[in-house]
N, C-alpha and C positions, 0 to 999 in steps of 0.2 A: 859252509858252502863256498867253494873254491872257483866263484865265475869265471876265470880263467882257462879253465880246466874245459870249457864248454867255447864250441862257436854256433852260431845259429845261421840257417840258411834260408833267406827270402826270396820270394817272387813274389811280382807286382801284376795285379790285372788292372789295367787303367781303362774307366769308359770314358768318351770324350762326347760330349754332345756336338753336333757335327753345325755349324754355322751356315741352313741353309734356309730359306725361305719360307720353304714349306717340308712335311715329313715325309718320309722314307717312301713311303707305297698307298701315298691319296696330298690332294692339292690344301690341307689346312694347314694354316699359320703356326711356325714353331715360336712365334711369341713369347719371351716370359712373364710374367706377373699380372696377366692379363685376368678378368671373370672366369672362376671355376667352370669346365667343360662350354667354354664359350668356341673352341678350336677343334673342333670334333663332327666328324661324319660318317656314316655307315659304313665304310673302310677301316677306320680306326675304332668306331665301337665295335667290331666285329659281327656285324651283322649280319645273318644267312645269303648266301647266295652272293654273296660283295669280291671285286676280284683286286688283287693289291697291282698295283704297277710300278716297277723300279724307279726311284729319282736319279737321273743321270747325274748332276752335282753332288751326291750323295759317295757314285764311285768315282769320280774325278778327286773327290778330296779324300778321296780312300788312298786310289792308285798314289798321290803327291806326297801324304804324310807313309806310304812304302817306300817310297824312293828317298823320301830322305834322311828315313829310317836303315839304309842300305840293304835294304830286303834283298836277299840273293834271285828268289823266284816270287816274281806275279805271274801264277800260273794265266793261260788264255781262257782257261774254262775253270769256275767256280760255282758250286751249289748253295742255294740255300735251306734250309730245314725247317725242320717245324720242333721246340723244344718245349714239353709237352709240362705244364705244372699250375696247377689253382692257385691261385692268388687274387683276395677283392677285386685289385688295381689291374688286372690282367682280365681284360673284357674277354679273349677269345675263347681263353683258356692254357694260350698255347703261344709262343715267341716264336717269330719270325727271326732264325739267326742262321750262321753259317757253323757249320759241326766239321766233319770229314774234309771239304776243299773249302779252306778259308781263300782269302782276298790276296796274302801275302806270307812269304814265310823266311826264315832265317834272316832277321836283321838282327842289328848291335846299336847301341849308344854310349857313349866315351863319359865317363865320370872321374872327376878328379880323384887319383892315387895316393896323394900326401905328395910336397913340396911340387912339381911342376908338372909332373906325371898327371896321365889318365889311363883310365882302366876301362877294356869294351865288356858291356855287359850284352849278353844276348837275347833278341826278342826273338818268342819261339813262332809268334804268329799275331796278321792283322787281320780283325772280321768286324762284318758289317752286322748289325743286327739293329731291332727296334726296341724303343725305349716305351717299360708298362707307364700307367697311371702312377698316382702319388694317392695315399691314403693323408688323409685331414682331422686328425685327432682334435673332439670337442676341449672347450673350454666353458667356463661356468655354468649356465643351464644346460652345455649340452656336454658335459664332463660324463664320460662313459658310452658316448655317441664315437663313429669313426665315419666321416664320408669320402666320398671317390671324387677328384678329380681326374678327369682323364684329358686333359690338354697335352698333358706328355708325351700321352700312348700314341706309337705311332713315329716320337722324334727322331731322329738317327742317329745311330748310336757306332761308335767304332770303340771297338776293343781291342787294347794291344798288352798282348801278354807277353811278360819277363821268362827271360831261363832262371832259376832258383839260384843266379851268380850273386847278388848281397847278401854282404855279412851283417853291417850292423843297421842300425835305426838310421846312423846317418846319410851314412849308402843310400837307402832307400828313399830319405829326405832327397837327395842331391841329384837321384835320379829322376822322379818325380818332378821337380824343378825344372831340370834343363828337358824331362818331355813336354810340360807345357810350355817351355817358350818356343820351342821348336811348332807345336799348335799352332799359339799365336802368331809368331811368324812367318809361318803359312797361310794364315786368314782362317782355319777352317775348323777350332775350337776358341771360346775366349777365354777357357781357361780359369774361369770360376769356380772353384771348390765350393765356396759358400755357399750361392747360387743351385749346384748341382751340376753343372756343366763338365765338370770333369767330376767324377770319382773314381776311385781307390780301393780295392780289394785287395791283402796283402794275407797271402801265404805265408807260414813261418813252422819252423822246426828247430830245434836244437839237436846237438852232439859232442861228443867228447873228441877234443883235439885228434887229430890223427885218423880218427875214422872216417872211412868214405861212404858208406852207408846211409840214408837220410831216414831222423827218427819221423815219428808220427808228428802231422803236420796240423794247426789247426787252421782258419781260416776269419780274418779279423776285417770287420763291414764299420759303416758308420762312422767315415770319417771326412770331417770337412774343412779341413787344412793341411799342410802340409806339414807345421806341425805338431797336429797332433797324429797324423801319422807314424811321427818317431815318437810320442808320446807314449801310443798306444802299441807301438812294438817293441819296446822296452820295457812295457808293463808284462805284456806278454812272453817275453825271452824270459825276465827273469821269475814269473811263476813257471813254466815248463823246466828252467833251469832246477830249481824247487822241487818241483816232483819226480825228476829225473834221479838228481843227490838224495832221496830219500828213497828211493829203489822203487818209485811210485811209477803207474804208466799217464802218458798223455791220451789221452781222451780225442778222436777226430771228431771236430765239432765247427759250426761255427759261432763265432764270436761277435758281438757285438759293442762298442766302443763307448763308455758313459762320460763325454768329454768333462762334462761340474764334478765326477766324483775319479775323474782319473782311474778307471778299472773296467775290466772286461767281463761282459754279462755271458751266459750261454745262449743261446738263439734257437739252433737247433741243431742236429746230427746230418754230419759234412756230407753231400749228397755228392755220388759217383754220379758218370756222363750217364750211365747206364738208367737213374734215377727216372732222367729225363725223358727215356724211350724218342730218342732224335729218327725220325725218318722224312727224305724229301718233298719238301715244301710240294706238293703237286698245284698249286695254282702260280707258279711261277716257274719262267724257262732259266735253265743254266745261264750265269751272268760271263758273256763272252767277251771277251778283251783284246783288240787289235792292238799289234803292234808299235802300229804308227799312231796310235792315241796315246800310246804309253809314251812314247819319242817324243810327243807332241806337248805333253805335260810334264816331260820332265826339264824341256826350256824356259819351262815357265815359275820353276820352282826360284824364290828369294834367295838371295842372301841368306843365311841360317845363322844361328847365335853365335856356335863354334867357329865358322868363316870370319864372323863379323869382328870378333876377339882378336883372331888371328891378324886380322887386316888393322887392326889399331896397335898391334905389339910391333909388327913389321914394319908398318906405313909412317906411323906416326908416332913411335917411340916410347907409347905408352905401357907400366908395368902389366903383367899377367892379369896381378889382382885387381887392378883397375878396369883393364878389361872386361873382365867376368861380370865385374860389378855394373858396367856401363850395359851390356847384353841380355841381362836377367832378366829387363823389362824393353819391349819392343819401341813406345812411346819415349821413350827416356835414350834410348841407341838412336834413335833417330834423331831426338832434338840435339842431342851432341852432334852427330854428323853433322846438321845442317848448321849448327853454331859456329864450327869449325870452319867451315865456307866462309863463312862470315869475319869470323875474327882464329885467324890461322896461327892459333898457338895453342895446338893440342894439348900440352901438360895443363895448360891455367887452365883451360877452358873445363877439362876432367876433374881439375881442384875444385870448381864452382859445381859441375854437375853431381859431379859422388858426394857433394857434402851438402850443402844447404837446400839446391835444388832438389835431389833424392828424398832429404829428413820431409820436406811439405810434401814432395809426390805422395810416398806414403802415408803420411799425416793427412790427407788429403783423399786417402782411398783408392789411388792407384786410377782414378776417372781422369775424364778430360782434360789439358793443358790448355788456358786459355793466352796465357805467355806463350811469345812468340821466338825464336831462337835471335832474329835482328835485336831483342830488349835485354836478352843477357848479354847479346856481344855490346851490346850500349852501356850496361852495369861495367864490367868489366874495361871497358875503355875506359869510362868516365875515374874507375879506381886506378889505372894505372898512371893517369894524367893528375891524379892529386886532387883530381873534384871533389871527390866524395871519399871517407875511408872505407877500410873493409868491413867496419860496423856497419856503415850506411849501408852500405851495396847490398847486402846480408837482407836488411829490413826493405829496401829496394825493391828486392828478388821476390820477397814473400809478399809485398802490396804488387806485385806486377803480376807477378803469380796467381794471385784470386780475382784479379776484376782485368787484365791483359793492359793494363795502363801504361803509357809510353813513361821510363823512366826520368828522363829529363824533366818532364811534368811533372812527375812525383817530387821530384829534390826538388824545384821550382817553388810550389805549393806547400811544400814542408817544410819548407827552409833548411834544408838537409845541407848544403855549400859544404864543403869543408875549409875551415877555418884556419889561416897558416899567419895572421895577420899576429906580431907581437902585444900588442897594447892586447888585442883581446887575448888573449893566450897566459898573459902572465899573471891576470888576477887568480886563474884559474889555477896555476901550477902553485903559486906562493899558498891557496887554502890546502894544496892538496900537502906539500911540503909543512905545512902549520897542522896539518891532521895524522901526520905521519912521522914522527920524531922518532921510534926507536928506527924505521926502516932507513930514515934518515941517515942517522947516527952510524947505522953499520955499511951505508952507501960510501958515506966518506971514509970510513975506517978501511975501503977496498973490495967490499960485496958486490962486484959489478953490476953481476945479474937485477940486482935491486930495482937498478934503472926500467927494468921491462916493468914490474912491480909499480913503481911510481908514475911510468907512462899510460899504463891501465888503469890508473887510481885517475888520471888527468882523461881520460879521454870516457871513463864512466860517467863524471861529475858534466864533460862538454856532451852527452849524449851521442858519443861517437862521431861528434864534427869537428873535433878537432884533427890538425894534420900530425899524425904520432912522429914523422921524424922531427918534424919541427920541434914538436914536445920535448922531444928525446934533447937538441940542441938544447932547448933554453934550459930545460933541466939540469943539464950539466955546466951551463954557465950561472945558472941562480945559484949550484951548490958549491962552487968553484971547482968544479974539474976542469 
C-alpha cells in the first residue's frame, strides 16, 4: 500500500457553544456542571403552545466571530428552520437551526504553510442554531439505564463550516487551534473541547494524487481534543486508504471516535440535508441585520491572535515561533504584554514566559493566573541583578505562580539569596572537584566545555544559590587555569 500515492481531503464542522448568560430562544441559565435539568423551561422542553424568542447577544457574537472570520456576506436577512429528527435528548423533536440563509458566508483562516508561510483555508458558512440535551449513560446499579439531561437544550450553538481545503491530520489540528483562540479572543466561546464547548465534526475523503474528483466521504463525531482530532483522522485516512488500494468502496457513513482503543466505530448511515426535511421555523420572524450594527460591532472586535503575533514580530523583535507560541493562549499573550510594560525587555521576558511560565500554565490546566505580571518582572530583575540564579527564579515563578506570593518574600523566607561570597562557595566546589576526578582530569587536559559541567555539578550541590559565574571563577582558579 503506497500512502503516497493517495491525498485525503478534509472539512471541519466546528460547533462553539456561544458564552452567553442565558439560551438561544427562552431566559435559562447556560451554566455548566450545574443539577441535571435544573435550567429548563417550557421553551426549552418544548412544550405545546411555547413561542421561542431570539437572544440579541447570541447574533452579536455571531455577526463578531463573521467578521473576523473575513466573511465576504452577512446577508441583512437570514432565516431560521426547523431540522426535523428523533433523538431522547431532543425534546421537540426538531432543531431550531439555519438551512438555506445562514448568518454569514465566504470567509477564510490563514494556517501555517511550512517555514513562514500560511495558507487561507475557506469557511463556506456561519449559522446559529440550538444545542439538544446530553443523554447520561448509567453506571453500576443503573448499568443499562440512559437518562436525559436537558440543561443544554436550548444553548447557543454557532457552526462554522470549512471548505474541504485540509490535507492532512495536521492541517486540520492547526486549524482547529487557531479557530478557538480567535473564539476565545473574542469572548464569545471558551473553547473547551473537553467540556463540550466547542466540538468538532470532520468530513474526510481520500484520492489518488492528481485527481480532482472527491471520493466517497465519511464523517467522524466524538472527539474531545484537538488531538485526537488528528488522531482520529489519520486512523481514518489510512483505513479508506486500505480499501481504496484493495479496489474496495468506502461506505458513506458516520463514524464514531473510541479515543482508549484508538479506532473508529460505525454509527450510522451519513444522513443527506434532504434527511432532515428543513422547512422554515414558522414561530420565528426572519433575523434582520442593520447595517450600522454590523459597523458598530465590528469597532469593537480585539486584537486577534494573527494581529497580536504580528505586533510582537514587528514591534518588538520577537521570532515568528515565539510569537505563535506567546498567542495560542489569550491569558498567557496578555500576561506578556502586560510584563513587558513593566520590565521592557521583550526577548527575556518571552524566554521566561514560553518556557517555565507556559510548562505550569499547562501543567496547571490552562485556569486562572493568580501571579501577577509586576512578580515576574520582579523574578527577572531580581536574576539579572545576581540576587537569585536562574534556578531560583525558575522555583520563584512556580511558588508565585500557585498562591500569587510577592517574590522577594519568597527568596526572604526560603533563604533563596544567591550566594557569591568565597569562603562559602569554595567548600562547595573543592567536594564537587573531589567527586569528579575523571571530568577533572580532561578539564585540565583542555575539555573546556567541562567547565559548564562542573558549574552545574556546584550549583546542584548549592541548591541553585549559588552565583554560577562566580563558580565559573573560582573553579578555574581551584584548578589552575
Amino acid at each position: 500500500m503506497n500512502d503516497k500515492a493517495f491525498e485525503s481531503v478534509i472539512g471541519l464542522e466546528v460547533h462553539a457553544q456561544l458564552q452567553t448568560q442565558s439560551k438561544i430562544f427562552c431566559g435559562c441559565s447556560t451554566r455548566f456542571g450545574d443539577q441535571p435539568n435544573s435550567h429548563t423551561c417550557p421553551v426549552c422542553l418544548g412544550m405545546p403552545g411555547v413561542l421561542p424568542v431570539i437572544n440579541r447577544k447570541v447574533v452579536e457574537f455571531a455577526i463578531m466571530t463573521s467578521l473576523a472570520l473575513h466573511c465576504e456576506e452577512i446577508p441583512p436577512r437570514s432565516v431560521f428552520a426547523r431540522k426535523n429528527y428523533f433523538y431522547p435528548d431532543l425534546p421537540k423533536g426538531y432543531q431550531i437551526s439555519q438551512y438555506e440563509s445562514p448568518l454569514a458566508l465566504r470567509g477564510s483562516l490563514e494556517i501555517p504553510a511550512g517555514g513562514n508561510g500560511l495558507r487561507k483555508i475557506g469557511i463556506t458558512r456561519v449559522h446559529l442554531e440550538e444545542d439538544a440535551g446530553k443523554l447520561v449513560h448509567g453506571e453500576g446499579a443503573d448499568s443499562g439505564s440512559s437518562f436525559v439531561d436537558l440543561n443544554r437544550a436550548g444553548v447557543p450553538l454557532m457552526e462554522i463550516v470549512s471548505e474541504p481545503d485540509l490535507r492532512t491530520p495536521e492541517e486540520a489540528g492547526d486549524y482547529l487551534r487557531r479557530l478557538a483562540a480567535i473564539l476565545v479572543y473574542l469572548g464569545v466561546c471558551d473553547g473547551k473541547m473537553e467540556e463540550g464547548s466547542l466540538r468538532c465534526d470532520a468530513n474526510v475523503s481520500v484520492r489518488r494524487r492528481g485527481e480532482t474528483a472527491l471520493g466517497v466521504k465519511t464523517e467522524l463525531k466524538n472527539m474531545n481534543s484537538f488531538k485526537n482530532v488528528e488522531k482520529a483522522l489519520a486512523k481514518e485516512i489510512q483505513r479508506q486508504i486500505a480499501l481504496v488500494s484493495e479496489g474496495k468502496k468506502v461506505v458513506q457513513e458516520t463514524l464514531l471516535w473510541d479515543p482508549d482503543n484508538e479506532v473508529t466505530l460505525p454509527m450510522r448511515g451519513k444522513e443527506e440535508a434532504h434527511d432532515y426535511r428543513y422547512f422554515p421555523e414558522p414561530d420565528l420572524l426572519p433575523l434582520v441585520l442593520e447595517n450600522s450594527w454590523v459597523e458598530e460591532l465590528k469597532k469593537k472586535i480585539p486584537e486577534l491572535p494573527q494581529e497580536k503575533a504580528d505586533r510582537f514580530v514587528r514591534d518588538l523583535g520577537l521570532t515568528r515561533y515565539d510569537a505563535e507560541v506567546l498567542v495560542a493562549a489569550k491569558p498567557v499573550s496578555d500576561f506578556f504584554d502586560e510584563t513587558v510594560k513593566i520590565h521592557p525587555e521583550p526577548k527575556k521576558v518571552s524566554n521566561w514566559v514560553t518556557g517555565e511560565f507556559l510548562r505550569i500554565y499547562w501543567a496547571e490546566g490552562g485556569g486562572p493566573v493568580k501571579m501577577t505580571p509586576q512578580n515576574l518582572a520582579r523574578i527577572i530583575k531580581m536574576v539579572d541583578e545576581g540576587k537569585i540564579s536562574g534556578l531560583v527564579g525558575k522555583k520563584v515563578l512556580e511558588e508565585s505562580y500557585k498562591n500569587g506570593q510577592d517574590p522577594e518574600k519568597i527568596v526572604q523566607e526560603q533563604g533563596l539569596s544567591q550566594v557569591s561570597d568565597e569562603s562559602a562557595l569554595i567548600g562547595i566546589i573543592d567536594e564537587v572537584i573531589k567527586d569528579s576526578p575523571k571530568e577533572v582530569e580532561r578539564f585540565k587536559s583542555g575539555e573546556e566545555k567541562l567547565l559548564q559541567f562542573l558549574t552545574g555539578q556546584v550549583m546542584k550541590k548549592s541548591k541553585g544559590k549559588a552565583n554560577p559565574k562566580r563558580v565559573g571563577e573560582l573553579l578555574k582558579s581551584r584548578l589552575g587555569k
